[in-house]
C-alpha positions in Angstrom: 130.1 39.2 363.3 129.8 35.2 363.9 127.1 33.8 362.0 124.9 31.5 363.9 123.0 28.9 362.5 119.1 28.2 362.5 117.7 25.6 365.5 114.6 24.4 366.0 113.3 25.5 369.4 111.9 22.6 371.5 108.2 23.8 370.6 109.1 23.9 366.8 110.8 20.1 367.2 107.4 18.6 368.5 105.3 20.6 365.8 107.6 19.2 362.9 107.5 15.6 364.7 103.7 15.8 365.1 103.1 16.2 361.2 105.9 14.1 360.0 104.2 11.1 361.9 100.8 12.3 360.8 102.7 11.9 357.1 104.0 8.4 357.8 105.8 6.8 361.0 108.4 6.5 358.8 109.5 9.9 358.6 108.8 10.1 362.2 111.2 8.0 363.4 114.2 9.4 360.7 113.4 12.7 361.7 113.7 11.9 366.0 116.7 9.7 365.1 118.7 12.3 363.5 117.9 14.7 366.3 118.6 12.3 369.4 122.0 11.3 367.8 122.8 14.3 365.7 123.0 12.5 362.6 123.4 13.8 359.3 121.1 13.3 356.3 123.7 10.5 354.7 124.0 9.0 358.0 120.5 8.2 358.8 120.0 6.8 355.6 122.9 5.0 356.0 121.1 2.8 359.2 121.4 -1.0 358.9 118.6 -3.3 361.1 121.7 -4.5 362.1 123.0 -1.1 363.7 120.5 -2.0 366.3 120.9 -4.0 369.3 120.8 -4.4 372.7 118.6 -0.7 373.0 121.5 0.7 371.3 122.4 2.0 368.0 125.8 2.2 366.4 126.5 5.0 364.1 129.8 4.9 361.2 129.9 8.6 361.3 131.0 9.9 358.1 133.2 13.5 357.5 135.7 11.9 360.1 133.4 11.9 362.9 134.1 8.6 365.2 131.8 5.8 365.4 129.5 6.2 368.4 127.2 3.8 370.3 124.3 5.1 371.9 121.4 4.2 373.7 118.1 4.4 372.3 115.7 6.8 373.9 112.5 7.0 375.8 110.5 9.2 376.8 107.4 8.4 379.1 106.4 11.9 379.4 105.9 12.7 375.5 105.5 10.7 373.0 106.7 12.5 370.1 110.2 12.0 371.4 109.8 8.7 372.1 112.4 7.0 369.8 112.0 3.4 371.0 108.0 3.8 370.2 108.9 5.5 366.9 111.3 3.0 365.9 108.7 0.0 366.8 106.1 1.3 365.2 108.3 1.6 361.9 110.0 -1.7 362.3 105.6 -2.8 362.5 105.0 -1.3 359.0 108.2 -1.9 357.0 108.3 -3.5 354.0 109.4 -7.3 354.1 111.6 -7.2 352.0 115.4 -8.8 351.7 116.7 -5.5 352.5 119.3 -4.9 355.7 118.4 -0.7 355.4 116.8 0.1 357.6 114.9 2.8 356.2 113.2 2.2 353.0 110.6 3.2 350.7 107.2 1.5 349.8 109.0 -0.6 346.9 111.4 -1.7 349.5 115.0 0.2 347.6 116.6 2.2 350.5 115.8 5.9 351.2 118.4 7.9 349.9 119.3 11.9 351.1 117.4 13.5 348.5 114.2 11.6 349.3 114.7 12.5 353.0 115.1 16.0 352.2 112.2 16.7 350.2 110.4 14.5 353.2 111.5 16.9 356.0 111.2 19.9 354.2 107.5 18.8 353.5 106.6 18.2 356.6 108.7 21.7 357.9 106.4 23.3 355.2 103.3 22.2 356.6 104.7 22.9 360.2 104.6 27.1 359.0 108.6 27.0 359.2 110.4 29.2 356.9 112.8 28.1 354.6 115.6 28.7 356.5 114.3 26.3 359.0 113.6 23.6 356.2 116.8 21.8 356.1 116.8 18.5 357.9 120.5 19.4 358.5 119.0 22.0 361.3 118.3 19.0 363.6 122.0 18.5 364.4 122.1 22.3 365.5 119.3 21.9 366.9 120.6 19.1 369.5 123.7 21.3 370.5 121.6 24.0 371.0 119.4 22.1 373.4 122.0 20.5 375.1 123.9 24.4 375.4 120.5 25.1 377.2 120.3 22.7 379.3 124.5 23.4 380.8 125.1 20.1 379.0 129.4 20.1 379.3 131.2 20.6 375.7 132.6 17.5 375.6 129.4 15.2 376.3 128.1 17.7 373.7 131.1 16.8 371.0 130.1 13.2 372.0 126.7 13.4 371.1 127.1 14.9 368.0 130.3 12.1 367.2 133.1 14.6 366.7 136.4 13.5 366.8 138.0 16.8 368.0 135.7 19.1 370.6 137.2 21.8 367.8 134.6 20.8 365.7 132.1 21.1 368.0 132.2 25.0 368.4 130.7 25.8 365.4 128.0 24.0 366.8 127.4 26.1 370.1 129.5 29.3 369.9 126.9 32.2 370.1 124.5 30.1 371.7 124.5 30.9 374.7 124.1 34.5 373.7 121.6 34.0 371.6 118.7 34.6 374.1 115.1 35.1 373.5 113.3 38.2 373.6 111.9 38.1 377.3 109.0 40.3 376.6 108.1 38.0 373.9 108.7 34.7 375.9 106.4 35.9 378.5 103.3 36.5 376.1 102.7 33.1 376.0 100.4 32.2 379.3 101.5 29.3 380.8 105.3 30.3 380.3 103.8 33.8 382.5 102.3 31.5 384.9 105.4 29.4 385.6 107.7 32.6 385.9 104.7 33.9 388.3 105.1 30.9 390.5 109.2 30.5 390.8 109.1 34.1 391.9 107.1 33.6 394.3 108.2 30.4 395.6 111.4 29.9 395.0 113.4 27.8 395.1 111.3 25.6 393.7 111.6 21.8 391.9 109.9 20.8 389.0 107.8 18.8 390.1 106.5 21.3 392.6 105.6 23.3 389.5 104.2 20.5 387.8 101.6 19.7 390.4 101.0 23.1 390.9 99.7 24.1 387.5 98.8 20.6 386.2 101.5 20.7 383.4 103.2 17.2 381.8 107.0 17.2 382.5 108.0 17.1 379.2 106.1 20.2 378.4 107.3 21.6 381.6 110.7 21.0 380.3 110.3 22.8 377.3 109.2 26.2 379.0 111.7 26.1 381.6 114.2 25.8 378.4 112.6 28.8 377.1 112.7 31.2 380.1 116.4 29.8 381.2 117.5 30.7 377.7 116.1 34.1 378.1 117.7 34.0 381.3 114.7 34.9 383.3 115.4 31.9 385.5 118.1 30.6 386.9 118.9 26.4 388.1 120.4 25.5 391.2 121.9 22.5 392.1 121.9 20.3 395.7 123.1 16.7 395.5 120.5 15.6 393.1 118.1 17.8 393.4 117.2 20.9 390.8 115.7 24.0 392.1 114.5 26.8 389.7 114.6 30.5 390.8 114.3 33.8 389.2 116.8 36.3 388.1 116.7 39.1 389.8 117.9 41.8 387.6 116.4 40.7 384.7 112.6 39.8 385.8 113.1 43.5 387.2 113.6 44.1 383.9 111.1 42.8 382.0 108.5 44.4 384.8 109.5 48.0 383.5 109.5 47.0 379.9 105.9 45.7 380.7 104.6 48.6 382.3 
């Protein structure tokens, strides 16, 4: 049977963000850096001041992975994954020191992998994750698995993550896409109901539609539509540019009689 590894779902990757910057902005902005460019724990304490430039940040991957420039990101819609806020708030409280790390500690000597461990699993503790979800090594599985849910393409996936050969990508996604959620359990939460409600009703239907309707931020938005596409209780269509959600059939058949 093929193992698959641990992820942090999207809701799980805001609560551990939320208390690491609650810990220290630091820790923030090491933890949404690793995720956003699939770094691993060597790597991002590896950063130079230097590695950034232009909105960019250049990554020597190590383990044979290539070198990879990528653009810093924003996010207007939620904060948390805001990685041009987190890194200028960090940049704000570092230690002046004549240092080119870019991460360091209060006495100004660069973080090093053990520190940032016991610093994620800390703030995964006091998240309620178990320990299985306490590694900060998750976050790179986490950002395939995201990108799997979102019908990101295999090879922009392999390029996120800085893999040489897409080969070493599919130990990264295979299984994913089977691993679905429980849909009877995806639907207990209320708002996720609500949204499911309103694409069967009205589909097909555009995010922002749904937005408006029920007052919900996008970037929450985007989280829930994850969750119900990845217990394929919804489906995405495509028209030029435009994204239309509608419901699966079979399965939100499904779910009715298992709910009855």
């Amino acid at each position: 049977m093929q193992c698959i590894r641990p992820f942090l779902t999207p809701e799980e990757l805001l609560r551990v963000l939320r208390v690491a910057r609650e810990r220290r902005i630091r820790d923030w902005c090491m933890i949404l850096m690793a995720y956003w460019h699939g770094l691993r724990m060597s790597e991002v304490c590896a950063l130079k001041l230097a590695d950034i430039r232009d909105g960019s940040l250049s990554v020597q991957r190590r383990q044979g992975s290539l070198k990879t420039v990528q653009p810093l990101y924003r996010d207007s819609h939620e904060p948390l994954l805001d990685e041009v806020t987190a890194l200028q708030e960090w940049l704000k409280q570092r230690p002046n020191v004549r240092s080119g790390t870019l991460f360091i500690s209060r006495n100004g000597g660069a973080l090093d992998k053990a520190q940032f461990f016991k610093n994620f699993q800390a703030a995964a503790k006091a998240a309620g994750f178990p320990a299985a979800k306490s590694n900060p090594g998750i976050l790179r599985y986490s950002l395939a698995s995201h990108l799997v849910a979102r019908n990101v393409d295999r090879a922009l996936i392999a390029k996120a993550l800085g893999h040489r050969s897409i080969n070493s990508t599919f130990k990264y996604i295979t299984g994913r896409r089977a691993e679905k959620a429980d849909s009877s359990a995806v639907v207990m939460q209320e708002t996720r109901l609500k949204i499911l409600r309103l694409i069967v009703r009205h589909a097909p239907i555009d995010a922002g539609a749904i937005a408006r309707h029920l007052q919900l931020r996008r970037a929450n938005l985007s989280i829930h539509l994850n969750v119900l596409a990845s217990a394929k209780l919804i489906q995405l269509q495509k028209k030029g540019t435009r994204i239309s959600y509608s419901a699966n059939p079979k399965n939100v058949s499904r779910l009715a009689k298992s709910l009855i």
